[in-house]
C-alpha positions as CSV (number, residue, x, y, z in Angstrom):
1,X,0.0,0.0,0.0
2,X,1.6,3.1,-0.8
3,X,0.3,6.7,0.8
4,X,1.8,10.5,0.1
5,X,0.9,13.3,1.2
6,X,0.9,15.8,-0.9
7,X,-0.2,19.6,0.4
8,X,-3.4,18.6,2.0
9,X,-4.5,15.9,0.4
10,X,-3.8,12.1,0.7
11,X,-3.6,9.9,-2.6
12,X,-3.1,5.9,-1.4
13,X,-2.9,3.5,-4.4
14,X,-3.4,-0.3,-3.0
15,X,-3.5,-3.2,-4.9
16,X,-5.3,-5.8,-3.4
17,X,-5.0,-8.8,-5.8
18,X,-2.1,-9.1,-8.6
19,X,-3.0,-6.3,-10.8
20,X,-5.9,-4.9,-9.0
21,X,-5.8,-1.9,-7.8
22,X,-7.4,0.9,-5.8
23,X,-6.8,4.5,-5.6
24,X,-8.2,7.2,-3.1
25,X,-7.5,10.8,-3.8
26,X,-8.4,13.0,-0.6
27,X,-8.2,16.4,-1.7
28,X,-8.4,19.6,0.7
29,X,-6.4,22.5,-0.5
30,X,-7.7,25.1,-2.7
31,X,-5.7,24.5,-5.9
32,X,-5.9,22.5,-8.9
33,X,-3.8,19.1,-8.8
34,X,-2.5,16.6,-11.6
35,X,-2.3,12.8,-11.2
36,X,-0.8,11.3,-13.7
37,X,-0.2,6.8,-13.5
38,X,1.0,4.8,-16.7
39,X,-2.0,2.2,-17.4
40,X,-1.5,-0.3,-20.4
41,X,-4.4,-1.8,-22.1
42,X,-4.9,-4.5,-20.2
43,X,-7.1,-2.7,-17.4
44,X,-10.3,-1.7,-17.7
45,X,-11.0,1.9,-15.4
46,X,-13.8,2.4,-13.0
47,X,-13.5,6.6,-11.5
48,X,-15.8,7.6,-9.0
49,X,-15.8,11.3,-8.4
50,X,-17.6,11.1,-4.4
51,X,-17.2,15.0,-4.6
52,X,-15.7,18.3,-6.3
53,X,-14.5,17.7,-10.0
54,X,-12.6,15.8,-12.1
55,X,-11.0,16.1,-15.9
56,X,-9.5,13.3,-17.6
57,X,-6.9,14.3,-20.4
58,X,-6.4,11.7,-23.3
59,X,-4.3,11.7,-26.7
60,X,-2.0,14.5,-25.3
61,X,-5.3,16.6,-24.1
62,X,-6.9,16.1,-27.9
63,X,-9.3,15.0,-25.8
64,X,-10.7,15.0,-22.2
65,X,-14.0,13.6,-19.9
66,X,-15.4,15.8,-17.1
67,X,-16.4,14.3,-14.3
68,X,-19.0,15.8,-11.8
69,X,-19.6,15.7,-8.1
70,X,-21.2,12.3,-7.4
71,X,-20.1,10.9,-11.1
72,X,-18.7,7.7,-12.5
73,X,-15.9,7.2,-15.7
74,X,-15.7,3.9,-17.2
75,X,-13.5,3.4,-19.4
76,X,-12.9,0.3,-22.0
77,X,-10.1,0.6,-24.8
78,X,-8.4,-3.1,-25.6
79,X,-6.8,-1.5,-28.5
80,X,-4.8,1.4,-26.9
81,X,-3.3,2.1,-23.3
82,X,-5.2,5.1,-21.7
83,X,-3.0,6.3,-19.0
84,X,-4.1,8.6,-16.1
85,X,-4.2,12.2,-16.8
86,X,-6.5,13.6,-14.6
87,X,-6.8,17.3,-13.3
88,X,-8.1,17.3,-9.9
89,X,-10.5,20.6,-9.3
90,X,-9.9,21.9,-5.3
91,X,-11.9,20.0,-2.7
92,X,-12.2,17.2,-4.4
93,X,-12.4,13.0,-3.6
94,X,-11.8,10.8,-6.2
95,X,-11.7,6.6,-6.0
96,X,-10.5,4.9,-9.1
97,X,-10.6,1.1,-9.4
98,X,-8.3,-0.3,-11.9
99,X,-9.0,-4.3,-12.9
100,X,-7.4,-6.7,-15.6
101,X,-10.3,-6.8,-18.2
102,X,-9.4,-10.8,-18.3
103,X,-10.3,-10.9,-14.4
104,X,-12.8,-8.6,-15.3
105,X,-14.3,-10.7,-18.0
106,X,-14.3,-13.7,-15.9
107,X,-16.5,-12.3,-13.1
108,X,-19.2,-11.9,-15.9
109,X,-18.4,-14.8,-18.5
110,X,-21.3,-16.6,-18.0
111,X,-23.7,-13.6,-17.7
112,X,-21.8,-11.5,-21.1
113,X,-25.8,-11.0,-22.1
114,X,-25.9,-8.7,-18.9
115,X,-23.3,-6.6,-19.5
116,X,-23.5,-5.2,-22.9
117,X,-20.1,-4.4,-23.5
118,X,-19.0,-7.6,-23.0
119,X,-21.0,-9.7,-26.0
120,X,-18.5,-11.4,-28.1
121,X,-19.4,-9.0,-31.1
122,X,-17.8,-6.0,-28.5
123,X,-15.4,-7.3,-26.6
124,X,-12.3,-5.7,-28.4
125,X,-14.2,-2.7,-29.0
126,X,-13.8,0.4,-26.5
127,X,-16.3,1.9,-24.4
128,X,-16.9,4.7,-22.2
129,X,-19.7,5.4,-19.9
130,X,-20.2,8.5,-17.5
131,X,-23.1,8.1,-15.2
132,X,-24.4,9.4,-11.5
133,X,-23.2,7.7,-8.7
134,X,-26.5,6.3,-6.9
135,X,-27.0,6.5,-3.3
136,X,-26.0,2.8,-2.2
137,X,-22.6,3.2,-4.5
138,X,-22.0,6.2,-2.4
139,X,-22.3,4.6,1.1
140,X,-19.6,1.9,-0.3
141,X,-17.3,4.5,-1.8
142,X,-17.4,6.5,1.6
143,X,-16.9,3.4,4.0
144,X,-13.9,3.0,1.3
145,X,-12.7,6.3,2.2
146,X,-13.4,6.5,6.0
147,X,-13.1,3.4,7.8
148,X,-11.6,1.4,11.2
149,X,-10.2,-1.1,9.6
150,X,-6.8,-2.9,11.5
151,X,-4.3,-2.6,8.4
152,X,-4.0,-6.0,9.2
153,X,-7.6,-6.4,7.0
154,X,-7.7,-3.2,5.9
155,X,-6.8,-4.9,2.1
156,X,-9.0,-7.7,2.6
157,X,-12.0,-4.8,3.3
158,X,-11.2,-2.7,0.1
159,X,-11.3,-5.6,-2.3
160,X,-14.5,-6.6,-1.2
161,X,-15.7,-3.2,-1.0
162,X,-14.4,-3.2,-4.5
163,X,-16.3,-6.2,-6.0
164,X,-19.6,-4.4,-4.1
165,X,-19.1,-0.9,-5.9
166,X,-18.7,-3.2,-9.1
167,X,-21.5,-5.1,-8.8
168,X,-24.1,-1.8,-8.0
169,X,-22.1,0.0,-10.7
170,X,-24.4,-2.8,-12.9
171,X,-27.1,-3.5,-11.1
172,X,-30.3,-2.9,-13.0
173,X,-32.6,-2.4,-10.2
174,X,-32.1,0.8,-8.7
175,X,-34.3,-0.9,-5.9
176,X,-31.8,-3.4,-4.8
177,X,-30.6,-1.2,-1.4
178,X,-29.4,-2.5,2.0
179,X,-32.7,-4.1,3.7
180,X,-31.1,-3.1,6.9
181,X,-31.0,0.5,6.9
182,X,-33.6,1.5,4.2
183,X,-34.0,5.2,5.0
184,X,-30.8,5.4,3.6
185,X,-32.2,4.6,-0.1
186,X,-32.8,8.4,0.1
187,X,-30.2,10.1,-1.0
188,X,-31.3,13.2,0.5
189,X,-30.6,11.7,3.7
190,X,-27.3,10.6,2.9
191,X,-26.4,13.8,1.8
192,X,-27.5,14.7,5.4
193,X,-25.5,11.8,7.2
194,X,-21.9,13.1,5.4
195,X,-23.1,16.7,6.2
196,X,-23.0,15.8,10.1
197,X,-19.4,14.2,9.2
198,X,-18.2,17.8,7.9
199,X,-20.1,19.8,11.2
200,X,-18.2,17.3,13.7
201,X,-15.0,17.4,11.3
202,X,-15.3,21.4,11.1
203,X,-15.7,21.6,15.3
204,X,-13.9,18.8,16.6
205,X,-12.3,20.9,19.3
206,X,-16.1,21.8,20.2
207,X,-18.1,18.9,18.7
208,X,-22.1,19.5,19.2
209,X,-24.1,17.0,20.6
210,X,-25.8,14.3,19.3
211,X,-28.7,15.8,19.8
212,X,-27.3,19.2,18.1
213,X,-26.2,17.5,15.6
214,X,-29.7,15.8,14.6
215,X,-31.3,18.9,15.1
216,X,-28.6,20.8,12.4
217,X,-29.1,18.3,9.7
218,X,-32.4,17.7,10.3
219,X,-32.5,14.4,10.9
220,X,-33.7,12.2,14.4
221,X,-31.5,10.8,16.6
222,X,-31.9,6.9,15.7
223,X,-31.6,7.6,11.7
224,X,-28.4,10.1,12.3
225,X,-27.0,7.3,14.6
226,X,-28.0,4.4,12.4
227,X,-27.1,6.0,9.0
228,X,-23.6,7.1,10.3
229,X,-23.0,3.7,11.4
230,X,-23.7,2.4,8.0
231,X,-21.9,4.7,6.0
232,X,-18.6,5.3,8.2
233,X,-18.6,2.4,9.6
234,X,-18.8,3.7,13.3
235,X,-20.6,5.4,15.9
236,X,-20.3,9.1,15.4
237,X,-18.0,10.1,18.4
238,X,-15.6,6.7,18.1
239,X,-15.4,8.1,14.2
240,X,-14.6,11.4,15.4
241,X,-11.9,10.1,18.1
242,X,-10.4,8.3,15.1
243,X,-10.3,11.3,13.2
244,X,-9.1,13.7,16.2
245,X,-6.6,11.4,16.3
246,X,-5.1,11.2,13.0
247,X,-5.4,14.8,12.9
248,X,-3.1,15.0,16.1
249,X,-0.8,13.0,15.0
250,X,0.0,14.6,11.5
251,X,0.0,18.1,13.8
252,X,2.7,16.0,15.6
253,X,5.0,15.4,12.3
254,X,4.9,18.3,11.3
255,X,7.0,19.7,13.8
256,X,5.4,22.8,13.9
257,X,3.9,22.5,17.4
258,X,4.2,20.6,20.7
259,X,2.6,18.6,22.5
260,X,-0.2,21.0,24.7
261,X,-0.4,22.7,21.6
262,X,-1.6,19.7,19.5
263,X,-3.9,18.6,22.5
264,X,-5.6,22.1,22.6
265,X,-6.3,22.0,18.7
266,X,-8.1,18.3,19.0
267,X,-10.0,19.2,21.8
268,X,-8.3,18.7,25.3
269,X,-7.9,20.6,27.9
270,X,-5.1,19.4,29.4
271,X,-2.3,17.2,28.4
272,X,-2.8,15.0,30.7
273,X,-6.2,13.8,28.8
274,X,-4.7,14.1,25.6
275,X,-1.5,12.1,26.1
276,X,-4.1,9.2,27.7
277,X,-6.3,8.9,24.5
278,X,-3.2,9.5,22.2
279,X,-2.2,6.1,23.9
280,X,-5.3,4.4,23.8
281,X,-5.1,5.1,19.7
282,X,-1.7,4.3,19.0
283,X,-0.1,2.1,21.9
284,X,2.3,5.0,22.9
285,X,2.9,8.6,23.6
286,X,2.9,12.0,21.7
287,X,6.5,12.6,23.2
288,X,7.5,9.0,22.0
289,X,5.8,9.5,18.8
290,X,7.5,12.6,17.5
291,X,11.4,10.6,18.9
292,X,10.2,7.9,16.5
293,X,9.0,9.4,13.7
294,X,12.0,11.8,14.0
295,X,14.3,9.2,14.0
């Protein structure tokens, strides 16, 4: 698995089977970014543009594909590599799932009727498709980008994550949802779910209450706490502490502040209390952590 950082954003590119991969582009800061990645012909591309925008430059930029806020590119071309040229538009999250189109091909020999592009007569032919991401592809795409997984299984998660984004990328029945939370089928309300993510994100020093937090969003309790849990994976405050966290501990690389300083930002009002979760999270403490990662 392979993570930069580059100027406030995080691009991790994992493959979690020979020659499949998957790549998450976290973008924050306010400027434009380019990804570029050599892809031969033997992959066929699946980008999922969760938010902001996306341009894909092909041919030397003779031509390109704009993808939208809650958008996905597929793209098919046997006959010619298409590497990855993308411009990334500020703010923006982008997954792309890269798959042999022989693996690909033998998920669906059997069924080639069902997906078009893959009848004998077409199957050396190229083929692009731009559609909207519906609202049970983007509950997978966001547990793929914010989840608790140990890194341990954190591979074994994404590829089946994967093959689930895959198979409701060709579902036909836009009615085939999760049973178990089906208030989420409407997509206003998960629009409402990663909303609270961004309030408790944007005042994590301060977070509101649960009950503050319904009331923002505009949601009840039970469906905020529910729908949080299926998208993120976790309870809203455990996804938080995760997050608070994380947060700390890239403060602490940095170098640019201590310790008290660092506890303050994420909430804690006194060391004490922040050294004790730092701990809890990552077996050891801030002081040790910045020796280490110094070293």
């Amino acid at each position: 698995m392979e993570e930069k950082n580059i100027a406030q954003s995080t691009f991790k590119e994992t493959q979690v089977e020979e020659g499949f991969y998957i790549l998450k582009l976290q973008k924050e800061s306010d400027d434009t970014q380019q990804l570029i990645r050599e892809i031969d012909s033997s992959f066929i591309q699946f980008h999922f543009c969760v938010k902001g925008h996306c341009k894909f430059n092909f041919n030397n930029g003779r031509y390109a594909f704009d993808v939208k806020d809650e958008h996905a590119l597929l793209l098919y071309n046997p006959q010619t590599d298409l590497p990855i040229n993308v411009d990334v538009a500020p703010k923006t999250w982008l997954i792309s799932v890269l798959i042999p189109i022989k693996k690909f091909h033998s998920l669906f020999s059997t069924e080639a009727n069902y997906i078009h592009f893959l009848d004998a007569d077409k199957k050396d032919k190229k083929y692009y498709d731009n559609k909207k991401i519906t609202p049970m592809m983007a509950v997978v795409l966001n547990q793929m980008l914010s989840n608790n997984m140990h890194k341990s299984i954190k591979k074994l998660y994404l590829k089946g994550k994967a093959y689930e984004l895959l198979s409701l990328y060709f579902n036909r029945s836009e009615d085939a949802d999760i049973e178990q939370c089906p208030f989420l089928v409407d997509e206003d309300n998960v629009l409402k779910i990663r909303r609270a993510k961004d309030i408790i994100i944007a005042n994590m020093a301060e977070p509101p209450s649960l009950q503050e937090l319904a009331n923002e969003v505009g949601l009840n309790i039970k469906k905020l706490k529910e729908g949080f849990k299926q998208i993120y994976g976790d309870s809203v405050f455990s996804f938080l502490f995760d997050y608070k966290m994380e947060y700390a501990r890239k403060l602490l690389e940095s170098g640019s502040y201590n310790v008290n300083e660092v506890g303050h930002k994420v909430g804690y009002s006194t060391a004490s209390h922040f050294i004790a979760a730092f701990k809890k999270k990552y077996g050891t403490t801030p002081k040790k952590y910045i020796l280490s990662s110094a070293g």
